[in-house]
Biopython code that builds the backbone (N, CA, C, O; Angstrom):
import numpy as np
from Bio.PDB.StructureBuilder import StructureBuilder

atoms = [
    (1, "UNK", "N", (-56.816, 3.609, 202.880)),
    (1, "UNK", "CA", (-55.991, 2.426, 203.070)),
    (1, "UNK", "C", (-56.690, 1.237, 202.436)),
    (1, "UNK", "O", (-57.868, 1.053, 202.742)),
    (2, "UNK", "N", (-56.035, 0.327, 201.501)),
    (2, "UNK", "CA", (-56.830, -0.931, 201.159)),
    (2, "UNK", "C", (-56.513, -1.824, 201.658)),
    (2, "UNK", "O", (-55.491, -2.046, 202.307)),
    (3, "UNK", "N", (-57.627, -2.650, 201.338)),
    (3, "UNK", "CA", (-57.950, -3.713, 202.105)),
    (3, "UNK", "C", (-56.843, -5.091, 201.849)),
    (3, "UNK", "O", (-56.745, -5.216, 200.628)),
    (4, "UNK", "N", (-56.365, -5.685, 202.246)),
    (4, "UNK", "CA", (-55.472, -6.537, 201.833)),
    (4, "UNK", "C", (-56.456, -7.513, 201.687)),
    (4, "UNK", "O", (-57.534, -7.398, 202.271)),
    (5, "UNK", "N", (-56.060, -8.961, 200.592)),
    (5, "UNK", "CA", (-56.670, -9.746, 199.657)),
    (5, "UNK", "C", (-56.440, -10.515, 200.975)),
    (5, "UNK", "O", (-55.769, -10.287, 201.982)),
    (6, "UNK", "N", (-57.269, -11.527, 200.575)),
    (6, "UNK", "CA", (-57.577, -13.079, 201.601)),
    (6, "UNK", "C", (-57.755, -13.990, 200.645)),
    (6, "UNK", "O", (-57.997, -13.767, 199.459)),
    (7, "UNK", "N", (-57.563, -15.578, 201.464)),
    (7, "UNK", "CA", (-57.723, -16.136, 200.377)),
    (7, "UNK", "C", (-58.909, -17.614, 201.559)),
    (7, "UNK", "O", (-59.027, -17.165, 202.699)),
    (8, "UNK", "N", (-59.323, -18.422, 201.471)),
    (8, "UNK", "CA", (-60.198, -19.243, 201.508)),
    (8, "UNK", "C", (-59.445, -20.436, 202.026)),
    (8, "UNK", "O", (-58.542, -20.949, 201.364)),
    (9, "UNK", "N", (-59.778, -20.839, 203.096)),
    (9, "UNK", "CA", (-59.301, -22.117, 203.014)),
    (9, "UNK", "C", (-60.409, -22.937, 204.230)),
    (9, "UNK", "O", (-60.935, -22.442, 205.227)),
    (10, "UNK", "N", (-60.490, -24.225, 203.737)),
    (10, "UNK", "CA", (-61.371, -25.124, 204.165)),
    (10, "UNK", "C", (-60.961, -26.536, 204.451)),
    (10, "UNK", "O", (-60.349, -27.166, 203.588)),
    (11, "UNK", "N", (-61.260, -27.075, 205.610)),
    (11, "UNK", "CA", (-60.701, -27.852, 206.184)),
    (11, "UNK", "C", (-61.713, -28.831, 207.130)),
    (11, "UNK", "O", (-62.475, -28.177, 207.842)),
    (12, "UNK", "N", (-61.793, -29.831, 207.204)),
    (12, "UNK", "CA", (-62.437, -30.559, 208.303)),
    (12, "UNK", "C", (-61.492, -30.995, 209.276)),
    (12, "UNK", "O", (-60.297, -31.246, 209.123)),
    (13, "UNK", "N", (-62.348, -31.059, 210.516)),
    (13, "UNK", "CA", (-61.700, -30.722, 212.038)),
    (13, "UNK", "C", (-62.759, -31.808, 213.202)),
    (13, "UNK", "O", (-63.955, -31.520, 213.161)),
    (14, "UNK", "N", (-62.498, -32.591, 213.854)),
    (14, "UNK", "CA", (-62.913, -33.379, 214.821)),
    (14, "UNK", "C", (-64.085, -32.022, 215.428)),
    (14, "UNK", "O", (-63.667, -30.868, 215.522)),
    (15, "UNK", "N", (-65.738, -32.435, 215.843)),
    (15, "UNK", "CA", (-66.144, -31.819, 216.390)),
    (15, "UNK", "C", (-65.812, -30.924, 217.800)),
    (15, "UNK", "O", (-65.937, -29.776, 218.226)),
    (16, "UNK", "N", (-65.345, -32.137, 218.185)),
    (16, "UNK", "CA", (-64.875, -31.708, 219.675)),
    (16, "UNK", "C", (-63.533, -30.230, 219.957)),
    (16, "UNK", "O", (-63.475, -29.347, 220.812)),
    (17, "UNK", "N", (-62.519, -30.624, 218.617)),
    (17, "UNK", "CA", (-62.008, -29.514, 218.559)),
    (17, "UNK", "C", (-62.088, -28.076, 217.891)),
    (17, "UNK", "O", (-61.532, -27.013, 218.165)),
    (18, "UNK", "N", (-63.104, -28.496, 216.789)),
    (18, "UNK", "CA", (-64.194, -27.152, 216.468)),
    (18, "UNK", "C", (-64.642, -26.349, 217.628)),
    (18, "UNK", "O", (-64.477, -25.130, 217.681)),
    (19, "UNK", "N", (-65.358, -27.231, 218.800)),
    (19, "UNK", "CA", (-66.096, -26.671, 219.967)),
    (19, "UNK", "C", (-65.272, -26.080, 220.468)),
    (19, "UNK", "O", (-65.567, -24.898, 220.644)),
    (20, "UNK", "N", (-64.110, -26.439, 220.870)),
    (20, "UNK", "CA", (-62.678, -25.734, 221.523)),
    (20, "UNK", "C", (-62.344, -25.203, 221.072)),
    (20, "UNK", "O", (-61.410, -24.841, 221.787)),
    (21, "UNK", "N", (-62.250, -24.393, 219.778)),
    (21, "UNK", "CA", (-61.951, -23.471, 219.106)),
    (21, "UNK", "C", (-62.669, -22.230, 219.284)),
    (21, "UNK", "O", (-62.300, -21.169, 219.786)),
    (22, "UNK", "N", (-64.143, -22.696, 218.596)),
    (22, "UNK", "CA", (-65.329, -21.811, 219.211)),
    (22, "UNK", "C", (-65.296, -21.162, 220.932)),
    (22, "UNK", "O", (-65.514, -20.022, 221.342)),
    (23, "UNK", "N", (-64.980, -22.251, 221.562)),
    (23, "UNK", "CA", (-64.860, -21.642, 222.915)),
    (23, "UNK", "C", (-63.098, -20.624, 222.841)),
    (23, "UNK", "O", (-63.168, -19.397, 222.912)),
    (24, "UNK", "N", (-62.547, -20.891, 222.786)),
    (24, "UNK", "CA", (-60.904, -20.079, 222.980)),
    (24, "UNK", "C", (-61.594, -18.718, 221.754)),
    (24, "UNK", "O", (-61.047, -17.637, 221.974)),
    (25, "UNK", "N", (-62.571, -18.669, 220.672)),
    (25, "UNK", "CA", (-62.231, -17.539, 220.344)),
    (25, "UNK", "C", (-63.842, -16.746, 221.046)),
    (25, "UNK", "O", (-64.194, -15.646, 220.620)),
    (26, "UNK", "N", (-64.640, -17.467, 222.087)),
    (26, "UNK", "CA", (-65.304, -16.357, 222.140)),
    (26, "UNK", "C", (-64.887, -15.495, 223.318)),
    (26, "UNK", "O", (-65.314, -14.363, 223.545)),
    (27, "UNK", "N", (-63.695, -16.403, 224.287)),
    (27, "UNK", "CA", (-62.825, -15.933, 225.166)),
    (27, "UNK", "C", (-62.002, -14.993, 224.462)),
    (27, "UNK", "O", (-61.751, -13.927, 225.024)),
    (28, "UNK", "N", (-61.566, -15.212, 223.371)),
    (28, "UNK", "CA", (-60.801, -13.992, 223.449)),
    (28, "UNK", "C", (-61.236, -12.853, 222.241)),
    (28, "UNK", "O", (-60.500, -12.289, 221.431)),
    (29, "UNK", "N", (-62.691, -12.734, 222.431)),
    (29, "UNK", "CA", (-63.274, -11.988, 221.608)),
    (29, "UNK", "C", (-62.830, -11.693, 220.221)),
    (29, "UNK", "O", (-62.372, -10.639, 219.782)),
    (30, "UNK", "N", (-63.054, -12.836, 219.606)),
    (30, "UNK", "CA", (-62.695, -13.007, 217.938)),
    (30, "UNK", "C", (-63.328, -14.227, 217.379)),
    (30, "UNK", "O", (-63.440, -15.387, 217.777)),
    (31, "UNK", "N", (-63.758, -13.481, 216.171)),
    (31, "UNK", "CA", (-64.676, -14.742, 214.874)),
    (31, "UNK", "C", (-63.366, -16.010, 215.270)),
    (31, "UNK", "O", (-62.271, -15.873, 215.817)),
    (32, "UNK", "N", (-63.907, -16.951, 214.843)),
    (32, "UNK", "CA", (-63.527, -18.311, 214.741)),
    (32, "UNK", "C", (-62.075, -18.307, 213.354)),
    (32, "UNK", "O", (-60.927, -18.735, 213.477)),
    (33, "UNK", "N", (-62.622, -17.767, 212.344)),
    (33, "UNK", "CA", (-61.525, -17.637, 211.523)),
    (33, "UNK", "C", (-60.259, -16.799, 211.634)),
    (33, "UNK", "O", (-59.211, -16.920, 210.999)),
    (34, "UNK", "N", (-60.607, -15.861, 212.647)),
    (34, "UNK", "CA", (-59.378, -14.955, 212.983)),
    (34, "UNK", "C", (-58.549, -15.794, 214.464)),
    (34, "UNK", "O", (-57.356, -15.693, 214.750)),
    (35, "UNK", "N", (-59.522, -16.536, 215.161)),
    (35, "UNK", "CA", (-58.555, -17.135, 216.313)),
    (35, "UNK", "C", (-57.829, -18.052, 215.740)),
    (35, "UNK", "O", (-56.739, -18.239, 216.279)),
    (36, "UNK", "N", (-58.168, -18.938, 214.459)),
    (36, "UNK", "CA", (-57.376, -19.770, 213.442)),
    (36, "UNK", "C", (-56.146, -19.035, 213.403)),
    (36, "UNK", "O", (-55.205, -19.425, 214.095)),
    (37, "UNK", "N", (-56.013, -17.795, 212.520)),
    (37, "UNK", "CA", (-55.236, -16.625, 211.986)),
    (37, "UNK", "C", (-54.289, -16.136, 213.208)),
    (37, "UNK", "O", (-53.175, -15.722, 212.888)),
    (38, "UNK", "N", (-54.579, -16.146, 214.343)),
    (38, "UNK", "CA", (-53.830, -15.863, 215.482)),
    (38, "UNK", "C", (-53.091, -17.119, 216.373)),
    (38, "UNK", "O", (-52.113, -16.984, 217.107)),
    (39, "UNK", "N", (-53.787, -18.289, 216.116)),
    (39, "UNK", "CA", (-53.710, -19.942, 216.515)),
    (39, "UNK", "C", (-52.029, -19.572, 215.482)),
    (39, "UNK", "O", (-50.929, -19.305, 215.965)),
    (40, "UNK", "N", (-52.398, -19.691, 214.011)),
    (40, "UNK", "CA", (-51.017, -19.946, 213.163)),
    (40, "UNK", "C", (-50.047, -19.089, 213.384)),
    (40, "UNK", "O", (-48.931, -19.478, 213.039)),
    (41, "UNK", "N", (-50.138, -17.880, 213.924)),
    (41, "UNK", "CA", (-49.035, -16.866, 213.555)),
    (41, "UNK", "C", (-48.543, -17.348, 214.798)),
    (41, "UNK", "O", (-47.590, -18.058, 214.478)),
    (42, "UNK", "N", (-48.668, -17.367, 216.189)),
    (42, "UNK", "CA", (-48.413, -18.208, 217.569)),
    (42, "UNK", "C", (-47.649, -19.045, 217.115)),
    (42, "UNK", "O", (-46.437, -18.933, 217.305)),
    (43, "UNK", "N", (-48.155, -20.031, 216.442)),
    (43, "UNK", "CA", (-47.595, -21.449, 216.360)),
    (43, "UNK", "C", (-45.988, -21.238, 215.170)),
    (43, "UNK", "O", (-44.929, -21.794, 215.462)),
    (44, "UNK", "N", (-46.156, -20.297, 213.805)),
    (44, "UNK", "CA", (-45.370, -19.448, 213.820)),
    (44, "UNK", "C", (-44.122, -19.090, 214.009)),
    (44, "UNK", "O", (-43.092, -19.430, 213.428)),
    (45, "UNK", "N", (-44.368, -18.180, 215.111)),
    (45, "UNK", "CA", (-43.347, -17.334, 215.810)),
    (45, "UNK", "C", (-42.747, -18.401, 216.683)),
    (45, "UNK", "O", (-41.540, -18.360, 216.922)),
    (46, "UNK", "N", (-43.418, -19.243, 217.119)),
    (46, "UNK", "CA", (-42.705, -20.030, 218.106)),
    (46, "UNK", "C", (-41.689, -20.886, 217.871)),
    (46, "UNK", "O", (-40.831, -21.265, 218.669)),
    (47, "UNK", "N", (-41.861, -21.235, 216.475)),
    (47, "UNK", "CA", (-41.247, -22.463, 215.593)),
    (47, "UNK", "C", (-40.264, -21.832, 214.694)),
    (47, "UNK", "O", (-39.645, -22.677, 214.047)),
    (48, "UNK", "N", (-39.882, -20.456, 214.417)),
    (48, "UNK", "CA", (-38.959, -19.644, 213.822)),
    (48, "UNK", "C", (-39.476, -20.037, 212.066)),
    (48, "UNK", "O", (-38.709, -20.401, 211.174)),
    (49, "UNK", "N", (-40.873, -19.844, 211.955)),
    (49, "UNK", "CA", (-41.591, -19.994, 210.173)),
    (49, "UNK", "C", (-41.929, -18.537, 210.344)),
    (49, "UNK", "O", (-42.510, -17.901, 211.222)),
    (50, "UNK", "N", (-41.148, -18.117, 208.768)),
    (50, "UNK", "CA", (-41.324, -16.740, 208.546)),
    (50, "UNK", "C", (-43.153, -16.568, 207.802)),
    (50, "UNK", "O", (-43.734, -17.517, 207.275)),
    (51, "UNK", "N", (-43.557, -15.622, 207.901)),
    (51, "UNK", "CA", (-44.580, -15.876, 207.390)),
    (51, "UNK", "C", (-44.356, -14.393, 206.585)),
    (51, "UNK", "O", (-44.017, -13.347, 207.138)),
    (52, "UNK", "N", (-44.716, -14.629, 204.709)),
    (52, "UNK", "CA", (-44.178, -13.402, 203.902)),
    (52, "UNK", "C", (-45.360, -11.972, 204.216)),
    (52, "UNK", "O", (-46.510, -11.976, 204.656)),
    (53, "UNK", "N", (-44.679, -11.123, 203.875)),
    (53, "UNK", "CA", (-45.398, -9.877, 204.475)),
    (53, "UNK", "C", (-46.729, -9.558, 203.521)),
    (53, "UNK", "O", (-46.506, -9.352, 202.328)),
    (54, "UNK", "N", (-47.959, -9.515, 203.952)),
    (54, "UNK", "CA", (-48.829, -9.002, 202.846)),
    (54, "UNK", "C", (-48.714, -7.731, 202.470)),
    (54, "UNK", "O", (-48.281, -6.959, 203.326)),
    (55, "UNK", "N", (-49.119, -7.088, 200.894)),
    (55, "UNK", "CA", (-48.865, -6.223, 200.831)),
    (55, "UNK", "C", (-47.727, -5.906, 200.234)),
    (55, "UNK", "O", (-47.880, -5.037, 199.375)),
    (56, "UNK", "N", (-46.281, -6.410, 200.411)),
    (56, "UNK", "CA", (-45.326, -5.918, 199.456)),
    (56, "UNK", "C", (-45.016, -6.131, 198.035)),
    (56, "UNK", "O", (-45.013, -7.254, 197.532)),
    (57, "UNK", "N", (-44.793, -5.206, 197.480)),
    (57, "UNK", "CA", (-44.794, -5.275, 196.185)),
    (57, "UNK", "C", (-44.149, -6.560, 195.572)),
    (57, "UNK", "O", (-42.987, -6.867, 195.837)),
    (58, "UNK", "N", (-45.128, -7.469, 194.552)),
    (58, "UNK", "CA", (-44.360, -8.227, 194.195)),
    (58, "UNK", "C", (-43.565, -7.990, 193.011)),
    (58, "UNK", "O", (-44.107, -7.289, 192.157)),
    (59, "UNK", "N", (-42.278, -8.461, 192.744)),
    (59, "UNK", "CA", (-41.286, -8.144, 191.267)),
    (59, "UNK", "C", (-41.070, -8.941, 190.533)),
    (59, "UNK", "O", (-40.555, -10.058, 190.580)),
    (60, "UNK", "N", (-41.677, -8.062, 189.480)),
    (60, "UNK", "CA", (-42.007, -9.325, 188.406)),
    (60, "UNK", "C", (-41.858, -8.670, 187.225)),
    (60, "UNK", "O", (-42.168, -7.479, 187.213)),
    (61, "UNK", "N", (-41.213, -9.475, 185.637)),
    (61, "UNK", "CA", (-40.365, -8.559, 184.538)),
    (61, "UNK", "C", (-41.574, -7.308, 184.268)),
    (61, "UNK", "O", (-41.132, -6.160, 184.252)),
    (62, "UNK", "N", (-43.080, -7.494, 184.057)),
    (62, "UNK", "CA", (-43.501, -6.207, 184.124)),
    (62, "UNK", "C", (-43.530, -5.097, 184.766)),
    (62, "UNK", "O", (-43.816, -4.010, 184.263)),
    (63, "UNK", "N", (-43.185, -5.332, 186.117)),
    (63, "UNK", "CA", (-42.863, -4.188, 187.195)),
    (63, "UNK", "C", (-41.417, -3.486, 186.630)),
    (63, "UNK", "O", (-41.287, -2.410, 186.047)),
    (64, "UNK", "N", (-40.532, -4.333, 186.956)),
    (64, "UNK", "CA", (-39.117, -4.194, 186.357)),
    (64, "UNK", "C", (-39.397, -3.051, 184.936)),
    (64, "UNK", "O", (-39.248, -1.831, 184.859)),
    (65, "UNK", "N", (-39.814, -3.975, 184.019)),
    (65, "UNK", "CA", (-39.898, -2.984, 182.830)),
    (65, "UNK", "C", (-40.912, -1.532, 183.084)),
    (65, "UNK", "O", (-40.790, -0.379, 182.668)),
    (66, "UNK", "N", (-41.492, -1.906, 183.580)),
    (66, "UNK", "CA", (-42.219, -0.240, 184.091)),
    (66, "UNK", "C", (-41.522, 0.561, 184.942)),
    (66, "UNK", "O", (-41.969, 1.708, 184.945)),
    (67, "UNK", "N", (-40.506, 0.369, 185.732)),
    (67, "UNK", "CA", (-39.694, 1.498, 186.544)),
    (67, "UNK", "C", (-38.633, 1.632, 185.477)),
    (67, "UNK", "O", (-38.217, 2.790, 185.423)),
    (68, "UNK", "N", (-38.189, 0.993, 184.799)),
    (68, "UNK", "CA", (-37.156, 1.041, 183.807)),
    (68, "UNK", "C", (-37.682, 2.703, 182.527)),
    (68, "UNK", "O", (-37.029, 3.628, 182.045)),
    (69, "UNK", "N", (-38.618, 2.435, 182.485)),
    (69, "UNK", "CA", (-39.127, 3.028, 181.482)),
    (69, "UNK", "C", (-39.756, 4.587, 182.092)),
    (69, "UNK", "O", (-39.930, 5.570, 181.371)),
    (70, "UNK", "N", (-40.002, 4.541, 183.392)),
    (70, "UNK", "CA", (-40.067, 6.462, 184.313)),
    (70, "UNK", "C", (-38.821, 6.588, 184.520)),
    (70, "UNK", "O", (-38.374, 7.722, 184.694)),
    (71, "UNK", "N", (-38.073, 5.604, 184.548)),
    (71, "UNK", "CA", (-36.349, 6.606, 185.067)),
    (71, "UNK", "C", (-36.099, 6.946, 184.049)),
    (71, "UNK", "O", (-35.499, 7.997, 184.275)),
    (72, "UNK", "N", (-36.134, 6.749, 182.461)),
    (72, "UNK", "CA", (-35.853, 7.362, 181.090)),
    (72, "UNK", "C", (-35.840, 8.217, 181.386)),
    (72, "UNK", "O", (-35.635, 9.140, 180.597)),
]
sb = StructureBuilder()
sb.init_structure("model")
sb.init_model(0)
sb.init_chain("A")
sb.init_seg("    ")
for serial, (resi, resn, name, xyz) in enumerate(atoms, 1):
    if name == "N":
        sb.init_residue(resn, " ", resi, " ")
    sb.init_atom(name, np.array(xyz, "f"), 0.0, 1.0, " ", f" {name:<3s}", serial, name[0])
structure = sb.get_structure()
C-alpha cells in the first residue's frame, strides 16, 4: 500500500494556544500535527466543507490519452 503525499504547512499561533494544542493532543494520544489534521476535518464535517479525497486519480489530457490508446 503507498504512502499518500503530504504537503507542509507553517503557521504562527499565540503561545498560549500552541500549549492547548500540545495539551488536547497528548490527551488524545497524537503528534501535534495530526491533532491539527483531526482539529480541521471536525471543524470540516461540521460546517458541510467537502474535503477532496486523497489518492484519486487525477484526469488530465495525458491520462485521457493513455486509456484511449489500451482500448485500441
Amino acid at each position: 500500500m503507498a504512502t499518500a503525499k503530504t504537503t507542509t504547512l507553517t503557521f504562527r499561533i499565540e503561545p498560549g494556544l500552541k500549549e492547548a494544542l500540545r495539551a488536547a493532543a497528548v490527551r488524545e494520544h497524537r503528534s501535534i500535527a495530526n491533532m491539527v489534521e483531526v482539529l480541521i476535518r471536525d471543524y470540516c464535517g461540521r460546517n458541510d466543507i467537502s474535503i477532496p479525497e486523497q489518492g484519486a486519480p487525477a484526469v488530465t489530457s495525458k491520462s485521457v490519452a493513455a486509456r484511449r490508446t489500451r482500448s485500441r
